[in-house]
C-alpha positions as CSV (number, residue, x, y, z in Angstrom):
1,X,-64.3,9.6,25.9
2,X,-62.0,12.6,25.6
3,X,-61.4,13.6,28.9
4,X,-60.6,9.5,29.6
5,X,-58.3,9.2,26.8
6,X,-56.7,12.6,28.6
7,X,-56.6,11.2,32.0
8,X,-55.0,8.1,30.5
9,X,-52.5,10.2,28.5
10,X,-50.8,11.5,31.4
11,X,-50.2,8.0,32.1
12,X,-49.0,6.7,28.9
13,X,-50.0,7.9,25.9
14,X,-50.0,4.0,24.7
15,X,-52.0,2.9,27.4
16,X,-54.8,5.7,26.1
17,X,-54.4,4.5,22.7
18,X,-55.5,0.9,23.5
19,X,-58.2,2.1,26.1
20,X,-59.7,4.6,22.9
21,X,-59.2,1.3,20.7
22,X,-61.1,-0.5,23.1
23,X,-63.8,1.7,24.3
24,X,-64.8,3.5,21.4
25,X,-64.9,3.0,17.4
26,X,-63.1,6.5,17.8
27,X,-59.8,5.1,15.7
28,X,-61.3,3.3,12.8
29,X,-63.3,6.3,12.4
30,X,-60.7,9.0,12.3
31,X,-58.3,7.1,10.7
32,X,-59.4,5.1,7.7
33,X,-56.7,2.4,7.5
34,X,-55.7,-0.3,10.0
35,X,-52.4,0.6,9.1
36,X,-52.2,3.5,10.1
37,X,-53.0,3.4,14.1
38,X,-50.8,0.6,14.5
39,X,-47.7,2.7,13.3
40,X,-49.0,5.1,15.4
41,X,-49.1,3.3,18.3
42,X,-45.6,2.1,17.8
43,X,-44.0,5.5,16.4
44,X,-46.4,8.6,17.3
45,X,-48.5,7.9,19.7
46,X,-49.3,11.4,21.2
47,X,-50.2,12.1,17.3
48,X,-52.3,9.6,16.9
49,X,-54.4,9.8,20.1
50,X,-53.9,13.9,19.4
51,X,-55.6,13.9,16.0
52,X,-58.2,11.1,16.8
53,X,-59.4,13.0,19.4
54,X,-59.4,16.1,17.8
55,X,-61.4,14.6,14.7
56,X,-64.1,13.3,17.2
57,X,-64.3,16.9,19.4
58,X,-64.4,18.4,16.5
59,X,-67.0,18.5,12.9
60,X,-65.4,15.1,12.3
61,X,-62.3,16.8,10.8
62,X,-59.2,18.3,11.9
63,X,-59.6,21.9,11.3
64,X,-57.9,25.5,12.3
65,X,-56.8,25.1,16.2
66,X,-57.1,21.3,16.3
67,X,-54.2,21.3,13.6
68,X,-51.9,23.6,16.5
69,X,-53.4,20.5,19.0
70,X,-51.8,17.9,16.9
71,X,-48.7,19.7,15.9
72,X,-47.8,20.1,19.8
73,X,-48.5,16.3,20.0
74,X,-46.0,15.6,16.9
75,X,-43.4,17.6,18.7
76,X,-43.8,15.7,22.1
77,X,-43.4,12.5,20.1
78,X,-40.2,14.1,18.5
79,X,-38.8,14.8,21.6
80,X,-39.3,11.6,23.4
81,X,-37.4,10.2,20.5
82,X,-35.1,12.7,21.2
83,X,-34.6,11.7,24.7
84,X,-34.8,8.1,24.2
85,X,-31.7,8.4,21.3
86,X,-30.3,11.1,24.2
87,X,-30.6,8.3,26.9
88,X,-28.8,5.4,24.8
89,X,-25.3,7.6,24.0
């Protein structure tokens, strides 16, 4: 399921999100709210799908190196904010 939700990410990170939602229980598991992956799809998505599948590669917690994983994922949502606030000026 990882290496989909990576072939989907290239394509939208979105688009992998609802394929992993779909697919797999890999969301309700990671993440214990409902809550939570629907702000996530709307406002972090690279996070989201980032630390969901970091939780399931790894011991079913995000530990050491998967935290770097997720961080690079929060800074690619922060700059396609970026670009979006960039692109509206």
């Amino acid at each position: 399921m990882p290496c989909l939700a990576l072939v989907l990410a290239l394509f939208s990170p979105r688009l992998a999100l609802v394929a992993v939602w779909l697919l797999s229980d890999i969301l309700s598991r990671s993440l214990d709210s409902r809550l939570l992956p629907l702000i996530g799809f709307f406002l972090l998505p690279w996070t989201t799908l980032a630390y969901a599948v970091m939780w399931d590669v790894g011991t079913h917690a995000v530990t050491g190196f998967e935290w770097f994983v997720v961080g690079l994922a929060f800074l690619a949502d922060l700059s396609a904010h970026r670009e979006t606030a960039r692109g509206r000026r």
